[in-house]
RODRENZA-465329 format. One record per atom (N, C-alpha, C): residue in one letter; chain; atom name; x, y, z. Coordinates in Angstrom, 3 decimals. Layout:
> rest_kette_atom_xx_yy_zz
> A_A_CA_X_Y_Z
...
END
This chain:
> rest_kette_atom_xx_yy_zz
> X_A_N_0.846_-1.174_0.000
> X_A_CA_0.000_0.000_0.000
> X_A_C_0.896_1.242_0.000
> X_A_N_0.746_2.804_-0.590
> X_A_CA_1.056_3.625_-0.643
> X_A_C_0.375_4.675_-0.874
> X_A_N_0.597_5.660_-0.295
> X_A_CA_-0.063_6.829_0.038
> X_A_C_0.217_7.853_-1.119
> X_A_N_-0.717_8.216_-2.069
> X_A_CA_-0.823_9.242_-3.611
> X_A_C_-0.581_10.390_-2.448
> X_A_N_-1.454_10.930_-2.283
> X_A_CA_-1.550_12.263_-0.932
> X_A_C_-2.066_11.699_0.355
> X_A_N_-2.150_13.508_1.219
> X_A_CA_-2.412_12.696_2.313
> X_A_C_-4.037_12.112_2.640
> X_A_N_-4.489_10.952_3.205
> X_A_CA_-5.746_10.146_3.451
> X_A_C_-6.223_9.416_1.793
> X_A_N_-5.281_9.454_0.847
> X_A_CA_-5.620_8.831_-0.321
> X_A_C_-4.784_8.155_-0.523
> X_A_N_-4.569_6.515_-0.381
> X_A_CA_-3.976_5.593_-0.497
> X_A_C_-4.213_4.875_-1.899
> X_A_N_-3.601_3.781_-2.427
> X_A_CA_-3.455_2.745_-3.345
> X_A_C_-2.921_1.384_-2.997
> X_A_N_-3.369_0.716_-3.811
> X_A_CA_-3.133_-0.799_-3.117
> X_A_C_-3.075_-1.732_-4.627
> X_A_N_-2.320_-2.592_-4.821
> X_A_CA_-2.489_-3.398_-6.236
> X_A_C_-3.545_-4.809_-5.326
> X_A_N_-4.002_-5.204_-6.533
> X_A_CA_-5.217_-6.187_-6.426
> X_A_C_-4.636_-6.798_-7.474
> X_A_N_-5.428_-8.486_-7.168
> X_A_CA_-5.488_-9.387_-8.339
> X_A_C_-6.395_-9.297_-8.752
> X_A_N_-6.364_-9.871_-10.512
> X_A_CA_-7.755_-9.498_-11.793
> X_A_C_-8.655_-10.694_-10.665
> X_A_N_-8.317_-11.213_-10.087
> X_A_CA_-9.739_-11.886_-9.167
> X_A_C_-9.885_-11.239_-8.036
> X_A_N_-9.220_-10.370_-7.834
> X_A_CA_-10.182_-9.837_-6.277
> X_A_C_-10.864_-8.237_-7.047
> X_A_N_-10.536_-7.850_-7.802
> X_A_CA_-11.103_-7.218_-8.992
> X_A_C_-12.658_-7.739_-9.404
> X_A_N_-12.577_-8.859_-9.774
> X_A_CA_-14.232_-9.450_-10.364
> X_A_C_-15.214_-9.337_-8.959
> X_A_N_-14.459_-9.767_-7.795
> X_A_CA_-15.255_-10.193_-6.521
> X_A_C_-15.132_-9.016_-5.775
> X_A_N_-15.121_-7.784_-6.085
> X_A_CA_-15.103_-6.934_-5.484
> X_A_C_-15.794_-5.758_-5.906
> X_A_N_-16.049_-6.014_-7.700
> X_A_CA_-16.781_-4.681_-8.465
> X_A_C_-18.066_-4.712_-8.198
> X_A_N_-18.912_-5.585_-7.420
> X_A_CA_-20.215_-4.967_-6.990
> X_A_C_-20.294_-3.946_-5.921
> X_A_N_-19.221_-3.805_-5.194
> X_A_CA_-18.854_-3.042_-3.949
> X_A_C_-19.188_-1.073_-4.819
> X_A_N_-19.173_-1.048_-6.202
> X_A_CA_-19.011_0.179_-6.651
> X_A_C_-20.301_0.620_-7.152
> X_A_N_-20.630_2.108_-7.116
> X_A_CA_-21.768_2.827_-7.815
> X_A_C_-21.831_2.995_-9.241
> X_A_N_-20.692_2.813_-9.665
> X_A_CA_-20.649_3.416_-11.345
> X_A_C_-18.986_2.556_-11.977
> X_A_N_-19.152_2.416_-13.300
> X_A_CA_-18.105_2.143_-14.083
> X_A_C_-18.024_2.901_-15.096
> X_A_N_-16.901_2.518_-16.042
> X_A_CA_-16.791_3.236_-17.478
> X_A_C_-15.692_1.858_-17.798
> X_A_N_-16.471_1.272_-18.620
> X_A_CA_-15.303_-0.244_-19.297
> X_A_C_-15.261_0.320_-20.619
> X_A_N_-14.080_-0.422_-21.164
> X_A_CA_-13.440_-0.230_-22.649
> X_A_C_-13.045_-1.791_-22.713
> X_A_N_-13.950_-2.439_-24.301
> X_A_CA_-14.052_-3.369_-24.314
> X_A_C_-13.587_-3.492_-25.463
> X_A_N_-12.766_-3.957_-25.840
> X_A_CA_-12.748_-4.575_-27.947
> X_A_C_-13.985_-4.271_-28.477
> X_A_N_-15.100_-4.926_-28.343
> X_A_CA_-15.871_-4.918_-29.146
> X_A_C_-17.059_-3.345_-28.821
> X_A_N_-17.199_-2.711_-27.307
> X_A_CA_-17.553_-2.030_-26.936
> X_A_C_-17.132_-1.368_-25.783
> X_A_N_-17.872_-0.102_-25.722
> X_A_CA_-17.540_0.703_-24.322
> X_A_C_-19.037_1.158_-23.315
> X_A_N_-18.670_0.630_-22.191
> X_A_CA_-20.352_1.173_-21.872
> X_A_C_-19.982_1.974_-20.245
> X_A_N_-20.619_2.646_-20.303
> X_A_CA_-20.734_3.419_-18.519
> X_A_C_-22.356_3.955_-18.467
> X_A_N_-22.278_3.811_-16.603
> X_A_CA_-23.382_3.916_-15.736
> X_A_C_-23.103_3.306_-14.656
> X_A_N_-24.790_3.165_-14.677
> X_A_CA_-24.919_2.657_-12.908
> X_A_C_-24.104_1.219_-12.799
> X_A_N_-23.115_0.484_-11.995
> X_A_CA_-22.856_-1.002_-12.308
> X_A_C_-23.933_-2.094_-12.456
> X_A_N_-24.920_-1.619_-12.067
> X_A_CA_-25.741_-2.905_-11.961
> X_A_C_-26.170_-2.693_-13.779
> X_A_N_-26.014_-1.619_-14.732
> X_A_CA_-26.442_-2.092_-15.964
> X_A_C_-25.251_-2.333_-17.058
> X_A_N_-23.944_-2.719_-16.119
> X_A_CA_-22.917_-3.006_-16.618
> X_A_C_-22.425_-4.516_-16.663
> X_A_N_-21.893_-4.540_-18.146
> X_A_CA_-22.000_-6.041_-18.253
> X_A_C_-20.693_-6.072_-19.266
> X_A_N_-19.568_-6.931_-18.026
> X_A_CA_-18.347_-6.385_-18.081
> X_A_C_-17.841_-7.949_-19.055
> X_A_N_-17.302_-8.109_-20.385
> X_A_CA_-16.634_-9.220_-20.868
> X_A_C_-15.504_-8.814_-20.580
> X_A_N_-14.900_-10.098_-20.060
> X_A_CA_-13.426_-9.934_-18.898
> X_A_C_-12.543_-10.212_-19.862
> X_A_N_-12.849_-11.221_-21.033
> X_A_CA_-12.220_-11.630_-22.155
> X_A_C_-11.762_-10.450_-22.772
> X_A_N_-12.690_-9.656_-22.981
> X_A_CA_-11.949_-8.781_-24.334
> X_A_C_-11.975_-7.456_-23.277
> X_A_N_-11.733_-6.969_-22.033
> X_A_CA_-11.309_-5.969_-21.491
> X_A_C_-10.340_-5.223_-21.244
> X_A_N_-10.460_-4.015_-21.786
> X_A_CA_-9.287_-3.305_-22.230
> X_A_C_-8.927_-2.334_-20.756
> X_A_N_-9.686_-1.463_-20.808
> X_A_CA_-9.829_-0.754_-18.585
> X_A_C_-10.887_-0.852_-18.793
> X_A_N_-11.114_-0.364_-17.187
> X_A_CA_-12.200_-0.976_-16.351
> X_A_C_-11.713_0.601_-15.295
> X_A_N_-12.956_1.011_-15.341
> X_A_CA_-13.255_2.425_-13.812
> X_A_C_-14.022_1.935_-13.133
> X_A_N_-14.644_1.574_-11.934
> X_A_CA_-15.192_1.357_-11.267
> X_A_C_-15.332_2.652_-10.067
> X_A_N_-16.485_3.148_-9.514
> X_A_CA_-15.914_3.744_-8.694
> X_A_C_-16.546_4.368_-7.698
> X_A_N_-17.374_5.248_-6.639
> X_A_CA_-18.214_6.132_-5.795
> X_A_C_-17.465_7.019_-5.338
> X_A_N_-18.159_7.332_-4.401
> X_A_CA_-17.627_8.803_-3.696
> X_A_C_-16.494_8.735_-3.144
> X_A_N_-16.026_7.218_-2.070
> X_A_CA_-14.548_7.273_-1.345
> X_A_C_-13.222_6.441_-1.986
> X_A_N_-13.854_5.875_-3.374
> X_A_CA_-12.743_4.250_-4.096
> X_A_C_-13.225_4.469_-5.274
> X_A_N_-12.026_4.078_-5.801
> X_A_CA_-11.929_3.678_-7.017
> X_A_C_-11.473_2.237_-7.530
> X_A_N_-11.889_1.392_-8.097
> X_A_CA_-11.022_0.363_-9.034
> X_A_C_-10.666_0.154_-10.192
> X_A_N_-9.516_0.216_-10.914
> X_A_CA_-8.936_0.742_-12.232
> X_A_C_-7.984_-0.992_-12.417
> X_A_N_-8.672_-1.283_-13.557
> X_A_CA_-7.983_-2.407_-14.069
> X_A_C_-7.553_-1.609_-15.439
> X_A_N_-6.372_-2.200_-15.882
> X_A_CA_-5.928_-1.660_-17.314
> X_A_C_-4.877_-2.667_-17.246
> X_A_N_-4.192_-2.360_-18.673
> X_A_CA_-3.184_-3.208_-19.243
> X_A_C_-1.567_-2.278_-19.248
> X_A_N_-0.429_-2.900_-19.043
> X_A_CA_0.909_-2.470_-18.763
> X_A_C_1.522_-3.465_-19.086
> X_A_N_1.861_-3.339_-20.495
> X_A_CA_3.269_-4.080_-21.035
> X_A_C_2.732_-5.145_-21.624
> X_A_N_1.677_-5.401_-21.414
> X_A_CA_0.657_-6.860_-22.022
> X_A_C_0.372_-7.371_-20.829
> X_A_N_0.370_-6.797_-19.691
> X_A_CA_-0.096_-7.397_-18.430
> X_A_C_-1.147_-7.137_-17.632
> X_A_N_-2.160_-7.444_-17.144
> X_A_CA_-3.225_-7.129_-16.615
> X_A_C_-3.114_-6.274_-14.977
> X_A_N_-3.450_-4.949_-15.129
> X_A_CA_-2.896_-4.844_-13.560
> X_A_C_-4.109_-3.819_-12.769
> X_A_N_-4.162_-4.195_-11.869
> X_A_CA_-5.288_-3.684_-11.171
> X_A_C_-4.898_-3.017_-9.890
> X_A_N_-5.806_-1.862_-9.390
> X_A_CA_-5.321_-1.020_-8.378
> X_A_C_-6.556_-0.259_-7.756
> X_A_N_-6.188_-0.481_-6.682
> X_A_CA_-7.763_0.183_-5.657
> X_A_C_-7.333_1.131_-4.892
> X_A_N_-7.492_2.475_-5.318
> X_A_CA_-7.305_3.995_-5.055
> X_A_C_-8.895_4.452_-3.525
> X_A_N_-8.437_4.447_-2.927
> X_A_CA_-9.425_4.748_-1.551
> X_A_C_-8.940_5.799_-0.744
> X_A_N_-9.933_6.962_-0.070
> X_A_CA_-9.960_7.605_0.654
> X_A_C_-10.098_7.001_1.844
> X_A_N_-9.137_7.378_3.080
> X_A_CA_-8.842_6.353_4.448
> X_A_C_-9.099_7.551_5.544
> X_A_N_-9.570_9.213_5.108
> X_A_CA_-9.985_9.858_5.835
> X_A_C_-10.147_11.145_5.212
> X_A_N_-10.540_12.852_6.123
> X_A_CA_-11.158_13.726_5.070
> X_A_C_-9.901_14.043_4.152
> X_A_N_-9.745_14.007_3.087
> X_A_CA_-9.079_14.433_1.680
> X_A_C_-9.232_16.283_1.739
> X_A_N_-8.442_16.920_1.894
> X_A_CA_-7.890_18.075_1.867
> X_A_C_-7.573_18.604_0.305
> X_A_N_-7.738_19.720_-0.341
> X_A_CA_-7.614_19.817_-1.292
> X_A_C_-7.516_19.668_-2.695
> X_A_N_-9.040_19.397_-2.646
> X_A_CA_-9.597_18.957_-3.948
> X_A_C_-10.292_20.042_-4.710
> X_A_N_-10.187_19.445_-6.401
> X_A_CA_-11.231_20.065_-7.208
> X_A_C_-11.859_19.087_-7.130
> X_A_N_-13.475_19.680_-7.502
> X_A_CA_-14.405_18.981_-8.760
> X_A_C_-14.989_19.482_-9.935
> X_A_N_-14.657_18.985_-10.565
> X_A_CA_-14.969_18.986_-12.626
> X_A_C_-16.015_18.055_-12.683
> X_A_N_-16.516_18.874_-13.464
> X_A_CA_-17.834_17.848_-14.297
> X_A_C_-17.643_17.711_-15.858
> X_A_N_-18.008_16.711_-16.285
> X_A_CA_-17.865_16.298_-17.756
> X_A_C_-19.284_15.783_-18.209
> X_A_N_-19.402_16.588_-19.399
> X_A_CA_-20.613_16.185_-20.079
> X_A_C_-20.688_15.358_-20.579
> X_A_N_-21.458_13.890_-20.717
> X_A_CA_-21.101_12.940_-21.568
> X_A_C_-22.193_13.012_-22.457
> X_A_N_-22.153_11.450_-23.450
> X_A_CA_-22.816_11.727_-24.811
> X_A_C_-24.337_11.443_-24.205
> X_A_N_-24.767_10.798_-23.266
> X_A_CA_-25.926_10.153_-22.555
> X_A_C_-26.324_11.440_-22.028
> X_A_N_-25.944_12.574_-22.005
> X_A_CA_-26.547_13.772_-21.437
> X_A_C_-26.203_13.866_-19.828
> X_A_N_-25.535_12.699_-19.140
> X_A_CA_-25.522_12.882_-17.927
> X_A_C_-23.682_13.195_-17.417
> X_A_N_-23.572_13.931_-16.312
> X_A_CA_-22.385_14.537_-16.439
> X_A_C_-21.276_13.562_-15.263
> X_A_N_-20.631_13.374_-15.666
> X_A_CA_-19.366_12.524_-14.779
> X_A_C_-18.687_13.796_-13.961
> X_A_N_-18.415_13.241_-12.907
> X_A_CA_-18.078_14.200_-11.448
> X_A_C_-16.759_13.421_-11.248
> X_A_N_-15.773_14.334_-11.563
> X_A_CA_-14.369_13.533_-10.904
> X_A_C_-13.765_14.666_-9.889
> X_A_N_-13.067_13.726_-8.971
> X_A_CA_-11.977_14.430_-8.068
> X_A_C_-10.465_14.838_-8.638
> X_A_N_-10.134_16.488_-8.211
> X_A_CA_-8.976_16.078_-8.372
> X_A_C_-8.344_16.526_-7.095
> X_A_N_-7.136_15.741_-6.789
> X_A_CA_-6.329_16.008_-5.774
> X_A_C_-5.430_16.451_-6.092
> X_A_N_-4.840_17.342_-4.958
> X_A_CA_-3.956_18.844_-5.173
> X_A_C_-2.612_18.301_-4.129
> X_A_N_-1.725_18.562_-4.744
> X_A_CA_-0.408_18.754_-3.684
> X_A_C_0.549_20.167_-4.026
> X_A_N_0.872_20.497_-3.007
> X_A_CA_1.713_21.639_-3.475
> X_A_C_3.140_21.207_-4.055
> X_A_N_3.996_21.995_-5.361
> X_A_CA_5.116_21.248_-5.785
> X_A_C_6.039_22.228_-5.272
> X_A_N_7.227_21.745_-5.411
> X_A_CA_8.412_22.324_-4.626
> X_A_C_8.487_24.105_-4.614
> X_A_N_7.870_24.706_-5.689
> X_A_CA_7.286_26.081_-5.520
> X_A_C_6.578_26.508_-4.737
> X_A_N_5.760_25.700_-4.193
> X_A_CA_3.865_25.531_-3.189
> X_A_C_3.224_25.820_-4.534
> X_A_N_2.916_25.705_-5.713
> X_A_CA_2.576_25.523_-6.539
> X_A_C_1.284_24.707_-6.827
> X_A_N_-0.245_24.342_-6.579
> X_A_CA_-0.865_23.375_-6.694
> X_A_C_-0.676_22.760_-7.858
> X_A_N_-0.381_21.022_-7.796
> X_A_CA_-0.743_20.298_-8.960
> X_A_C_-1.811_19.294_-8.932
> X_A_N_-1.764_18.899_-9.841
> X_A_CA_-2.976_17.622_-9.784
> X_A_C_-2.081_16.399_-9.425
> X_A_N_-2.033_15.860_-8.338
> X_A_CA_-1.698_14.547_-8.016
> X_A_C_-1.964_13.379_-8.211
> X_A_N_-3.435_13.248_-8.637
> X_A_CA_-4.615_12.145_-9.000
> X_A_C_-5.475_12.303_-9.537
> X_A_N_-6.399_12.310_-10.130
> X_A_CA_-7.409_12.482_-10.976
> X_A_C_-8.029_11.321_-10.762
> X_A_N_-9.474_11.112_-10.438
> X_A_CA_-10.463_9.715_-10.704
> X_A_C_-11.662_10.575_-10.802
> X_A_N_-12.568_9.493_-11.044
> X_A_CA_-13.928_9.556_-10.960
> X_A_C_-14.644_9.589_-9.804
> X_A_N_-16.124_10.035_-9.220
> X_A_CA_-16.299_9.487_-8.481
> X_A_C_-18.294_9.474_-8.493
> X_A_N_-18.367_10.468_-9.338
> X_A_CA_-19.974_10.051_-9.730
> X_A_C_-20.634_10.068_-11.242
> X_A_N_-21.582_10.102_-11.294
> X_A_CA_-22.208_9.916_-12.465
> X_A_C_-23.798_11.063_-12.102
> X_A_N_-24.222_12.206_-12.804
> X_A_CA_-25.397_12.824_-12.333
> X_A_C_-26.158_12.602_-13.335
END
């Protein structure tokens, strides 16, 4: 486990604690070979075969499966207490409904804010 900023941790997962764990989430966005679909998870219908990433995610976690080098690698991004210096952006999507992501801020060796992380965390 390692700490992105402070109270926002990461953790690597296996592509099976990945499958047994994505009902735990409010929303996805998969990229599939043959298709791409996002929403609520329960109208998500994930082929593991031809999966390219995978967002999973709510208000305090995220789960991000993707590919690195030809390798399948998965990672569970969680808030472990209050998160200090954030934006939120909204994105319009093609469904008319707007994606709400976090971003997290650290100051850089200037005190400079940057974006440290970027995820998702709703769907309106």
């Amino acid at each position: 486990m390692a700490q992105i900023v402070e109270n926002l941790e990461v953790e690597e997962l296996t592509p099976e604690e990945a499958r047994a764990t994505l009902g735990n989430y409010d929303f996805a966005i998969v990229h599939m070979i043959s298709q791409m679909q996002y929403g609520e998870i329960d109208s998500i219908n994930v082929n593991w075969e031809e999966l390219l990433e995978l967002r999973a995610f709510n208000d305090k976690e995220e789960l991000h499966v993707f590919d690195r080098n030809g390798e399948s690698k998965v990672v569970h991004v969680f808030e472990t207490g209050n998160v200090k210096d954030i934006i939120i952006k909204s994105y319009l999507m093609r469904n008319g409904k707007k994606l709400v992501v976090k971003e997290y801020l650290q100051p850089d060796e200037d005190g400079q804010a940057v974006a440290r992380y970027n995820r998702p965390f709703s769907m309106k």
